[in-house]
N, C-alpha and C positions, 0 to 999 in steps of 0.2 A: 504494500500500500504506500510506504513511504518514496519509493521507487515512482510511483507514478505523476507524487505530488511533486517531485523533485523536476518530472520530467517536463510537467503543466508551469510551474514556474518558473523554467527555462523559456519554455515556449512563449510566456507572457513576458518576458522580460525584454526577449527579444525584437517581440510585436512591438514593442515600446521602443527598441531601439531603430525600429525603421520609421517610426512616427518623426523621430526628431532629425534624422538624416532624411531628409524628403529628395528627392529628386526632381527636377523641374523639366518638365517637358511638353507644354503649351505655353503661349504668350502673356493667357493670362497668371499661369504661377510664375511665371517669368518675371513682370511687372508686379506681383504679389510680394516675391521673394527681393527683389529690385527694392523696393518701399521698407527693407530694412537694414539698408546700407548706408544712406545720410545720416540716419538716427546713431546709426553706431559710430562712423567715423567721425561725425560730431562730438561724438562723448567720448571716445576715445582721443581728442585735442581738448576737450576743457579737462579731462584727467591728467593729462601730459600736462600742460598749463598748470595743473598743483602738483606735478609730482606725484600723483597718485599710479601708480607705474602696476600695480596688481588691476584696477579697472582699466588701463589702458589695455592691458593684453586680453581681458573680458572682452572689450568691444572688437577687439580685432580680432579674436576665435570667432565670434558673430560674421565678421565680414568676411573671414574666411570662411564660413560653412557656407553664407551665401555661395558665395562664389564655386567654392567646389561643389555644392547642389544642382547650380545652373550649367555646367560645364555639357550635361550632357542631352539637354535643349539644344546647343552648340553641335555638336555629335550627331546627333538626330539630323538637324537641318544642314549636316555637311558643309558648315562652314568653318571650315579648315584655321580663317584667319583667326573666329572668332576665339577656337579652342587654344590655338597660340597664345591668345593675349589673356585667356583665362588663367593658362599654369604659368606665365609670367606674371598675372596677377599675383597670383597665389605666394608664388617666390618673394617677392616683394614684401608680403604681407609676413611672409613667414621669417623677412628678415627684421621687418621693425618686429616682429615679437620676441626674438632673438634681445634685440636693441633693449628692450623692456624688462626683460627676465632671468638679465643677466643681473651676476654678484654685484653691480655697482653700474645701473642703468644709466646711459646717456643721453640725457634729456633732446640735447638739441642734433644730436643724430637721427633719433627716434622723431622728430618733429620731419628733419629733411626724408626721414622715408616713408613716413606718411603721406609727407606731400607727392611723393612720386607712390602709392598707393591712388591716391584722385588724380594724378595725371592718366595713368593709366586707366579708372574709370570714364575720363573724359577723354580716350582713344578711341573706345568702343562707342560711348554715346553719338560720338561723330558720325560713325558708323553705322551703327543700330537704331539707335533711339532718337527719339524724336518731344518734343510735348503736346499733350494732346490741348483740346482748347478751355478745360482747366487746368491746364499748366503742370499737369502731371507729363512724367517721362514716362512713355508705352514705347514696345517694337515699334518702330519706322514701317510704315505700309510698304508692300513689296517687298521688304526686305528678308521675306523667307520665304518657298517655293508654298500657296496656297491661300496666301493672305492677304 
C-alpha cells in the first residue's frame, strides 16, 4: 500500500512540475508569457539599485524561465533566427546571475548586463513584435506562417 502512495505522489509532484515549466506554443501564450518580462527586469534594476543582489537573481530566474519556455514557439514556427537570439538571450541572462551570486556581487557589472539583457529583448521586438492599438507588445502580423 505504501508502495502505491509513494508512486501517486511522485506522479502528482510531477504534474506540478510541468504546471510551472509551461511551454509556449501559440501567440497568445507567447504575448501571455511576454507580459512577465518588464515586470521582472524592472524589479530586478530597482533590487540592483539597493543592493539587494538575492531579489535580483529572483527576477532574472523569472526572465529566464520566460525565455527558455518560449524558445520552443520559436522551434515550432522555424525561425531559426528567433531561436539564436533566444539561447543568446539566455546566456546573457545566465551571466548577470552569475554577476549577482557570486561571493562579492558587482553591482555595476551586473547593471551593464542587464542592460545588454533589454538590448537583446529589443533585437527580437524589432523583429517580432509589434504594439497593438492599446499599446501592448503582441507577435507582428505575418510574422509566422498562418497568422
Amino acid at each position: 500500500m505504501h508502495f502505491r502512495f509513494g508512486i501517486a505522489a511522485l506522479v502528482v509532484a510531477s504534474a506540478g512540475a510541468i504546471v510551472v515549466a509551461q511551454k509556449v506554443s501559440s501567440p497568445e501564450e507567447l504575448d501571455k508569457a511576454m507580459k512577465k518580462m518588464q515586470p521582472a527586469l524592472q524589479s530586478a534594476n530597482k533590487a540592483l539599485k539597493s543592493k539587494d543582489f538575492p531579489e535580483v537573481a529572483k527576477q532574472l530566474a523569472i526572465v529566464r524561465q520566460v525565455i527558455d519556455d518560449s524558445r520552443e514557439f520559436w522551434v515550432q514556427h522555424k525561425k531559426d533566427d528567433a531561436v539564436k537570439a533566444n539561447r543568446e538571450t539566455v546566456g546573457k541572462i545566465e551571466a548577470a546571475e552569475k554577476l549577482v551570486t557570486d561571493s562579492s556581487p558587482d553591482a555595476a557589472a551586473a547593471t551593464a548586463a542587464i542592460k545588454e539583457i533589454g538590448a537583446a529583448c529589443r533585437t527580437c521586438h524589432e523583429t517580432y513584435r509589434v504594439r497593438d492599438a492599446d499599446n501592448n507588445w503582441v507577435l507582428k502580423p505575418g510574422s509566422i506562417e498562418g497568422q
